[in-house]
C-alpha atoms as one frame of an Amber mdcrd trajectory, in Angstrom:
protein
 -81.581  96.392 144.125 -79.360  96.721 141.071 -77.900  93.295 140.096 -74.216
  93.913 138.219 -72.656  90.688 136.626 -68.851  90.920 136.185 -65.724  89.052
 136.513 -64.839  87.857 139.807 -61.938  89.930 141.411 -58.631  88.907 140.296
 -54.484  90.166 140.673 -54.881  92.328 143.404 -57.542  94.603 141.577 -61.477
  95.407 141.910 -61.701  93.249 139.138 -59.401  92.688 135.513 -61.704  94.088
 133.369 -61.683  97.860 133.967 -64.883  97.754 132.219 -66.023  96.300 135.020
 -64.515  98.003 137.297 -65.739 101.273 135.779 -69.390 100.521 136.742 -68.551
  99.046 139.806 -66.518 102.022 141.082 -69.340 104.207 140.231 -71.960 102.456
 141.549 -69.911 103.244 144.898 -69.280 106.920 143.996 -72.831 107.262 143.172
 -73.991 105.805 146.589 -75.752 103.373 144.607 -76.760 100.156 146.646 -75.834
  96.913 144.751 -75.197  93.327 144.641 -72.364  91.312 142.629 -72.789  88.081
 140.692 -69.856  86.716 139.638 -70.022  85.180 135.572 -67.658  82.528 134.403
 -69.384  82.045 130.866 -69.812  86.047 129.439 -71.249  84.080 126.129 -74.234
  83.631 127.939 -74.540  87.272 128.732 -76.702  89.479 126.774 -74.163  90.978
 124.579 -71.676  88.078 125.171 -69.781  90.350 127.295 -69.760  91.772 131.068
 -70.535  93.511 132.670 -74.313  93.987 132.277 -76.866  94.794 134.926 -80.449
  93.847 136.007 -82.358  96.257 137.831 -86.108  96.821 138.156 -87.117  93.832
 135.521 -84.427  95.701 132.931 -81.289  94.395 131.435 -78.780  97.025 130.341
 -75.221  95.674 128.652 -72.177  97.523 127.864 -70.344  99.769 130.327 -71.208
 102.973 128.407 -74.903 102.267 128.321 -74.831 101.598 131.747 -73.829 104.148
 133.113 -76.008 105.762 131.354 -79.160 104.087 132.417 -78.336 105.460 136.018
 -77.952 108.572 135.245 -81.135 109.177 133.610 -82.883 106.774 136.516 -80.810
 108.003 139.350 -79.352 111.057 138.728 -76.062 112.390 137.963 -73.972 113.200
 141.224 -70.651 112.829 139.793 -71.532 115.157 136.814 -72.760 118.160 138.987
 -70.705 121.684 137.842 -68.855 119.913 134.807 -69.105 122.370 131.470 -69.330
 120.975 128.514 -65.917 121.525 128.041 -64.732 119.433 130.434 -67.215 116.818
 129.365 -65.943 116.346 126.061 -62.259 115.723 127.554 -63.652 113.288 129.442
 -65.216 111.479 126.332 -61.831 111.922 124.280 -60.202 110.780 127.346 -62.484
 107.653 127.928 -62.291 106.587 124.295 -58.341 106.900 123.836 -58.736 104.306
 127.432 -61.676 101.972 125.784 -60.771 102.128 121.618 -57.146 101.780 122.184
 -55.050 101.098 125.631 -57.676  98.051 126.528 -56.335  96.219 123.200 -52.633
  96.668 124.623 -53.191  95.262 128.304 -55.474  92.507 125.971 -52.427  91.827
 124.101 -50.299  91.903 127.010 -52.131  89.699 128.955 -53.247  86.879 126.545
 -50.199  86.693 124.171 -47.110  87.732 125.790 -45.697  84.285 127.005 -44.448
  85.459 130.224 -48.427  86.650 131.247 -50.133  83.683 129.648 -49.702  81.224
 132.003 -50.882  83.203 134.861 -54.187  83.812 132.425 -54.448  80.755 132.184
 -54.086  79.319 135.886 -56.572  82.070 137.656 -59.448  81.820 134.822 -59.352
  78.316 133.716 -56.598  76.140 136.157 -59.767  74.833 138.216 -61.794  73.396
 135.028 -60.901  69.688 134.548 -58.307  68.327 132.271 -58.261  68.381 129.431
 -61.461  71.166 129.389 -59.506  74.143 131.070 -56.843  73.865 128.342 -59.243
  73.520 125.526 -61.574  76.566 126.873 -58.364  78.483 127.264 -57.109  77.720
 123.543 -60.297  78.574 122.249 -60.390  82.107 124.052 -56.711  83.111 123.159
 -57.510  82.281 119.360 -60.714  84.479 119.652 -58.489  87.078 121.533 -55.865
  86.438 118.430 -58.297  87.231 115.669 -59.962  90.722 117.760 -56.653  92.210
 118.065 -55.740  91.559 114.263 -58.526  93.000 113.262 -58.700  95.898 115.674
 -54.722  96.778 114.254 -52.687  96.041 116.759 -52.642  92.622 116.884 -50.825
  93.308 113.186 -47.826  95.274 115.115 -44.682  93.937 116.967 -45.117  93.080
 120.670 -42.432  95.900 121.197 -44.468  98.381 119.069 -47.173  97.603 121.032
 -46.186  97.500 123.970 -44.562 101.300 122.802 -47.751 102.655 122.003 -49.453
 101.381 125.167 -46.349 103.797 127.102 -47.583 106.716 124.889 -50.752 106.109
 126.832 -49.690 106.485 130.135 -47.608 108.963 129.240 -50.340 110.651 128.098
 -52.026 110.121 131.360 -49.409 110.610 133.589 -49.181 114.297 131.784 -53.328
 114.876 132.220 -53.279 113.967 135.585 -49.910 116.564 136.442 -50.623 117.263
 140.189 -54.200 117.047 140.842 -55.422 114.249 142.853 -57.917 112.767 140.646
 -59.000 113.506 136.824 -62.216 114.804 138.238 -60.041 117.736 139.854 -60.461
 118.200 143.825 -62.669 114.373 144.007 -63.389 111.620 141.527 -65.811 111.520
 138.770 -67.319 109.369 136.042 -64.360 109.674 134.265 -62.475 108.018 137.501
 -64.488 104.926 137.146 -62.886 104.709 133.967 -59.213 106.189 134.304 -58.259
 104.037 137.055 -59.322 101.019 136.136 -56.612 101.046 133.633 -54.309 102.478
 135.427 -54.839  99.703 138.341 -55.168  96.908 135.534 -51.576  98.038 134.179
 -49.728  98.335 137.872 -51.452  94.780 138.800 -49.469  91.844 139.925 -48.321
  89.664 138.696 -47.950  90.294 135.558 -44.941  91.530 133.721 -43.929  93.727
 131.114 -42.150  96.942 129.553 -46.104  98.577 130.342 -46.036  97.635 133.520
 -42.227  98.738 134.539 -43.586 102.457 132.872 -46.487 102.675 134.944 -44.618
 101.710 138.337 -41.792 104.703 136.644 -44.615 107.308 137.184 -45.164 108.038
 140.815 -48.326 109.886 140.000 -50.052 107.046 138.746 -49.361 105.048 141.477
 -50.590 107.442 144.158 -53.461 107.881 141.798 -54.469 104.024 142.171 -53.502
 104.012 145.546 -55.843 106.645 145.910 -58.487 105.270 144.245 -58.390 101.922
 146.160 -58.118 103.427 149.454 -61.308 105.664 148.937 -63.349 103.146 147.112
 -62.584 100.000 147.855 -61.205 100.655 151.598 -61.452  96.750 152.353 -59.059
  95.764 148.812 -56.772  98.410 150.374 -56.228  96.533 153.187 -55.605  93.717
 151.819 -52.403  95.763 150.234 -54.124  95.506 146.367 -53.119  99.400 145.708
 -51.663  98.126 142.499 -47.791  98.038 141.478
């Protein structure tokens, strides 16, 4: 059985890292069985990041690379009757999600004052004193330095908060009225679209990104959606997003 190591579930969502929740929502659209273990320390993983998965004696890191691996060792379901057209959307679409909105929810999440302290409480507010704060410090300097050298940690919090809105604007506009970016059902490029779009409606954070995304009905339903087909027990629980 395939082993995936992420996050454990957090604010309402599958989990807050949509990477994460990209290979875990496909492993359910594939029909994929599976078994979760949770990782507080992602230093230790094999890229120093989650997710990653074991399966069959093999280690594969990186969401991309992945997904990949069960393709080629499972087959592609979700990819039947795409052209190549619409694959290459779906790239442009994925990296626009991956190479630039994930640095403004980062940046939203680990420096905005009003967010930090929930960051802090749900990841490290069970670690002893003083070690919780320390661990936590040490993170939101690392955080600090990957967003000034990705570029947008060397913008405005409005500015970036302004270009994360283009974003979902753009999104908003790409999904128009279907029901999922897929078209008539969800695809690989679900597994990535809403776990962005769920990660920016979750409580309880706050900010201009988040009032936007609850301003676009679409997206909403679209998580909504999502949740309800996917994860059917979250759903329950009322963790639609927004």
């Amino acid at each position: 059985m395939i082993t995936l190591y992420q996050f454990r579930r957090a604010f309402g969502v599958p989990n807050p890292s949509p990477f994460c929740m990209k290979v875990e929502t496909y492993l359910r659209l594939a029909g994929l069985d599976y078994e979760i273990s949770e990782v507080i320390d992602p230093s230790k993983a094999p890229k120093g990041k989650c997710p990653y998965i074991e399966d069959a004696g093999r280690t594969v890191a990186d969401s991309h690379f992945i997904l990949s691996y069960l393709k080629e060792t499972y087959g592609d379901p979700l990819g039947e009757g795409l052209s190549a057209a619409d694959r290459a959307a779906h790239l442009a679409l994925t990296r626009m999600m991956e190479g630039h909105l994930y640095f403004t929810l980062l940046h939203s999440r680990w420096m905005q004052p009003q967010n930090v302290p929930i960051v802090h409480d749900v990841f490290f507010g069970a670690m002893p004193w003083p070690m919780g704060g320390l661990i936590f410090a040490m993170v939101q300097r690392q955080t600090r330095k990957v967003l000034h050298g990705q570029g947008l940690g060397r913008h405005t919090t409005e500015e970036i908060d302004g270009l994360a809105i283009e974003d979902l604007r753009a999104l908003d506009a790409i999904l128009g009225e279907r029901p999922y970016y897929g078209g008539d059902a969800p695809r690989e490029i679900d597994c990535v679209t809403w776990g962005y779009i769920a990660n920016a409606l979750a409580e309880p954070f706050q900010s201009p990104v988040k009032d936007a995304a609850k301003a676009m009905p679409a997206l909403v339903a679209y998580s909504a959606r999502m949740m309800e087909g996917v994860f059917p027990e979250l759903a329950k629980g009322g963790a639609a997003g927004g």
